[in-house]
C-alpha positions as CSV (number, residue, x, y, z in Angstrom):
1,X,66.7,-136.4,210.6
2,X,69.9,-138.1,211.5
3,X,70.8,-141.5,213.6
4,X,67.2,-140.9,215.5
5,X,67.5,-137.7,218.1
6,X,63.8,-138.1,219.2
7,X,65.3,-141.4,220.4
8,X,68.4,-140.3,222.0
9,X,66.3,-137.8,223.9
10,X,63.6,-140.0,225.1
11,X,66.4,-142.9,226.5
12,X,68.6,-139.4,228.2
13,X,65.4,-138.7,229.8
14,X,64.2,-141.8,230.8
15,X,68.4,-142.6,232.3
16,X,67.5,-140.2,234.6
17,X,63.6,-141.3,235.6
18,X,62.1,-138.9,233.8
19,X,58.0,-139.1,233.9
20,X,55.6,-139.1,231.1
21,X,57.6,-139.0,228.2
22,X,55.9,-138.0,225.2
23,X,57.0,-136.6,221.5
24,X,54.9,-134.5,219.7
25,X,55.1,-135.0,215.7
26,X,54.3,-131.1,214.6
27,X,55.5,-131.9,210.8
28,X,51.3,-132.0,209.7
29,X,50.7,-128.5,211.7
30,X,51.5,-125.4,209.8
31,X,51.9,-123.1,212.5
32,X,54.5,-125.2,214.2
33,X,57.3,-123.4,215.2
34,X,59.3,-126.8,215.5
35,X,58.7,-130.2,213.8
36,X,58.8,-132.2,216.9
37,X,58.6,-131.7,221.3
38,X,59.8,-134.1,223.1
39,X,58.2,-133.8,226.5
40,X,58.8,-135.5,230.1
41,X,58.4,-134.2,233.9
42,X,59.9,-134.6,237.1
43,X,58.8,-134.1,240.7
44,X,62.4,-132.0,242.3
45,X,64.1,-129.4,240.4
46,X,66.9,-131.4,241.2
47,X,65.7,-134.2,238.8
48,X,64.8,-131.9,236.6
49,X,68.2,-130.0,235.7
50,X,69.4,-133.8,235.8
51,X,67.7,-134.9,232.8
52,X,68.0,-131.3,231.3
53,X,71.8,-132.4,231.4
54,X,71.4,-135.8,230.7
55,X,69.9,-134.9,227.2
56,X,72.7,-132.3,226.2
57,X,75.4,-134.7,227.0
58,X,74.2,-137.7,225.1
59,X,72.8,-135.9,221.9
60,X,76.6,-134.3,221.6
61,X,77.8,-137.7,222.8
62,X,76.0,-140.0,220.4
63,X,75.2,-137.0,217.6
64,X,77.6,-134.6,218.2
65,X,75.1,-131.8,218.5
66,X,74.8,-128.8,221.0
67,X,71.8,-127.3,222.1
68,X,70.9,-124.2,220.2
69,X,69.4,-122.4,223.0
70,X,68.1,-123.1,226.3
71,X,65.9,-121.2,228.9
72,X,64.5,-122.3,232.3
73,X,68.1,-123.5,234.1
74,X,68.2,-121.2,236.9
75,X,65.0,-122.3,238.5
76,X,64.1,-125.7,236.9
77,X,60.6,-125.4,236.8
78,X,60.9,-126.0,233.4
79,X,63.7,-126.2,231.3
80,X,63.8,-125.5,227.1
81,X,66.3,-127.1,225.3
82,X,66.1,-126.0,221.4
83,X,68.0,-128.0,218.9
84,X,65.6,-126.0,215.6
85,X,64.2,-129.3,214.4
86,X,63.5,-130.8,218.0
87,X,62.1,-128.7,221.2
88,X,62.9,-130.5,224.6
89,X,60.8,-129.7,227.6
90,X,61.4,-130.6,231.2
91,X,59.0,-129.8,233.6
92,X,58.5,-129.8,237.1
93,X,55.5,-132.3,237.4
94,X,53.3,-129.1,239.2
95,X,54.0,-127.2,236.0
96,X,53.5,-129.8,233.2
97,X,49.9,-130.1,234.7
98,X,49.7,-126.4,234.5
99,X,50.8,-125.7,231.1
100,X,48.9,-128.9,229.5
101,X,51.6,-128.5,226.3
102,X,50.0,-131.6,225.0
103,X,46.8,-130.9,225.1
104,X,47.6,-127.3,223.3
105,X,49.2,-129.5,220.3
106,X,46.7,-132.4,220.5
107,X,46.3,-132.6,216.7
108,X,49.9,-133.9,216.8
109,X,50.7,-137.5,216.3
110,X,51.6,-138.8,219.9
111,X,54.2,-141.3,220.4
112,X,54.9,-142.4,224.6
113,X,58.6,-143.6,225.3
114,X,58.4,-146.5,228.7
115,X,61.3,-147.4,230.7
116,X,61.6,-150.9,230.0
């Protein structure tokens, strides 16, 4: 993987005071349909379209890469961001409790990004 984009995500999301980031190593799990998720949440939708944006602009900024696809915009409850190697997911701090993504993947190696 190039000049670190689970990096480059976590620092977009944590510009924008994301919560709880977390990324997800799924290269050990067969079934994976990515090899990592990158995961944060946020309490207003407002927030969360904020660091949905946050992360496009600096992975094409520092990497020169555009999203592949992305889902979720037009309510920010939770946002997908694909980028094929990498999954991005923004939540809505209601729905991350709901959806438990980590707990779904918990044989994957866990790493936490802090605001320092």
């Amino acid at each position: 993987m190039e000049e670190n984009i689970i990096n480059v995500i976590a620092d977009a999301m944590l510009e924008k005071k994301a919560q709880g980031v977390v990324s997800l190593d799924l290269t050990k799990i067969g079934t994976a349909i990515s090899d990592h998720f990158i995961v944060c949440n946020a309490d207003s939708t407002t927030n969360v379209l904020a660091i949905a944006d946050n992360v496009e602009d600096r992975v094409y900024e520092k990497l020169h890469r555009k999203v592949v696809r992305s889902q979720g915009k037009e309510n920010a409850f939770w946002i997908i961001l694909d980028y094929t190697d990498v999954v991005v997911h923004v939540f809505q701090t209601p729905y991350r409790s709901f959806y438990r993504l980590e707990d779904l993947w918990a044989d994957a190696e866990r790493t936490d990004f802090i605001d320092e």
